[in-house]
C-alpha positions in Angstrom: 57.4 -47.8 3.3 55.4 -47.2 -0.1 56.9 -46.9 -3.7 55.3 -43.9 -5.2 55.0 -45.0 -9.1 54.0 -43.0 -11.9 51.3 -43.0 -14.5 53.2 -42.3 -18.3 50.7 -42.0 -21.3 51.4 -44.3 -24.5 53.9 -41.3 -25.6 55.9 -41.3 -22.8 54.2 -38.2 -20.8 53.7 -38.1 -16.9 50.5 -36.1 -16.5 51.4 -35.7 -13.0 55.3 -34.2 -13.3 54.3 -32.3 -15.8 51.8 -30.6 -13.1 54.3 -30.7 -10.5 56.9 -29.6 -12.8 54.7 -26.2 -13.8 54.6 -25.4 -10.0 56.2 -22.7 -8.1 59.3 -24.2 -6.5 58.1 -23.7 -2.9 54.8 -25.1 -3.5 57.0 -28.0 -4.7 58.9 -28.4 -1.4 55.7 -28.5 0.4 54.4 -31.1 -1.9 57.6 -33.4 -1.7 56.6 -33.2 2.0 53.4 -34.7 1.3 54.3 -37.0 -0.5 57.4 -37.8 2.1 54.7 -38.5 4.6 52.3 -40.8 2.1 55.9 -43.0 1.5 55.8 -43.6 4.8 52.0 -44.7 5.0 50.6 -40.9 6.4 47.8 -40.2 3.9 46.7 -37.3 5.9 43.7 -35.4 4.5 42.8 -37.6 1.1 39.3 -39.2 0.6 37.9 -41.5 -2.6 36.8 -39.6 -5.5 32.9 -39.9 -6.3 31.7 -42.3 -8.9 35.6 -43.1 -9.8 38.2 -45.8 -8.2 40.8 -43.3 -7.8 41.2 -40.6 -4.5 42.8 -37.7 -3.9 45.4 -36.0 -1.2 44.6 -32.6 -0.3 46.7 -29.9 0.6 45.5 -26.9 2.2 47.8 -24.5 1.2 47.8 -22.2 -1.5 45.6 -22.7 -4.2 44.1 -25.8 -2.9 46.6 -28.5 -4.4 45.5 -32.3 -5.2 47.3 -35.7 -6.1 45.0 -37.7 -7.8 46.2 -41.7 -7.1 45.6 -45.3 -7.3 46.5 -47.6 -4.3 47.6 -50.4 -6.0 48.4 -52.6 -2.8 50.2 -52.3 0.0 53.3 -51.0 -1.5 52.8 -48.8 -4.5 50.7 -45.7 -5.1 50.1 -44.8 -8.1 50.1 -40.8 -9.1 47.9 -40.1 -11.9 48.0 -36.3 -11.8 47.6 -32.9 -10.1 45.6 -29.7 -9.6 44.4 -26.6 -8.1 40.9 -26.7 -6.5 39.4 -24.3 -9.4 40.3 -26.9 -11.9 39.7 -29.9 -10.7 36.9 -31.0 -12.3 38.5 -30.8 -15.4 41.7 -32.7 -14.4 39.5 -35.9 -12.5 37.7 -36.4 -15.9 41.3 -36.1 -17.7 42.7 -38.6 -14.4 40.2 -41.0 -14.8 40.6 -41.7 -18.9 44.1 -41.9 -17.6 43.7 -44.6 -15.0 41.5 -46.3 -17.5 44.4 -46.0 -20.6 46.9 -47.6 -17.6 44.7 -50.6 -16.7 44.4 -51.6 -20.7 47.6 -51.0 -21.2 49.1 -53.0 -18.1 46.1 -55.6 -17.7 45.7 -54.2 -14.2 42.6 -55.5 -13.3 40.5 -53.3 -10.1 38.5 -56.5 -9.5 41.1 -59.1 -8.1 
């Protein structure tokens, strides 16, 4: 089983609730779903994001829904934050300065 953890900015936000929060409340059932199945070690259809260390899960339902993340190991994923496809580009710049802001603030280093 995974922990699903999230990222929370120096002020206390979660980038990614906040997203999830916004959405229509059957998108968010079908998105607990996913994320049910990623606790219990089913990525399904997720890839690595170009020229970045995190990846996404993507959903194929509705306006094209992502979770950006961070495997951390074998027992946490790290949730960064969420999009529709149209916006996306936007949101991995913004989920990148984010994963970046976590490892300073943590001392989480990518390279060990």
């Amino acid at each position: 089983m995974k922990e699903i953890s999230y990222y929370y900015t120096a002020d206390n936000e979660c980038p990614y609730l906040d997203w999830f929060n916004d959405l229509d409340f059957s998108i968010q059932v079908r998105v607990n779903k996913r994320v049910k199945k990623l606790r219990e070690g089913v990525y399904g259809d997720h890839k690595p994001l170009q020229k970045s260390e995190l990846s996404e899960l993507r959903m194929d339902f509705g306006k094209g829904y992502r979770i950006y993340y961070y495997d951390l190991d074998n027992t946490v994923v790290l949730f960064i934050a969420g999009s529709e496809k149209k916006d996306q580009k936007k949101v991995v710049q913004k989920a990148n300065q984010y994963f970046e802001d976590y490892k300073e603030r943590t001392g989480y280093d990518t390279n060990s």
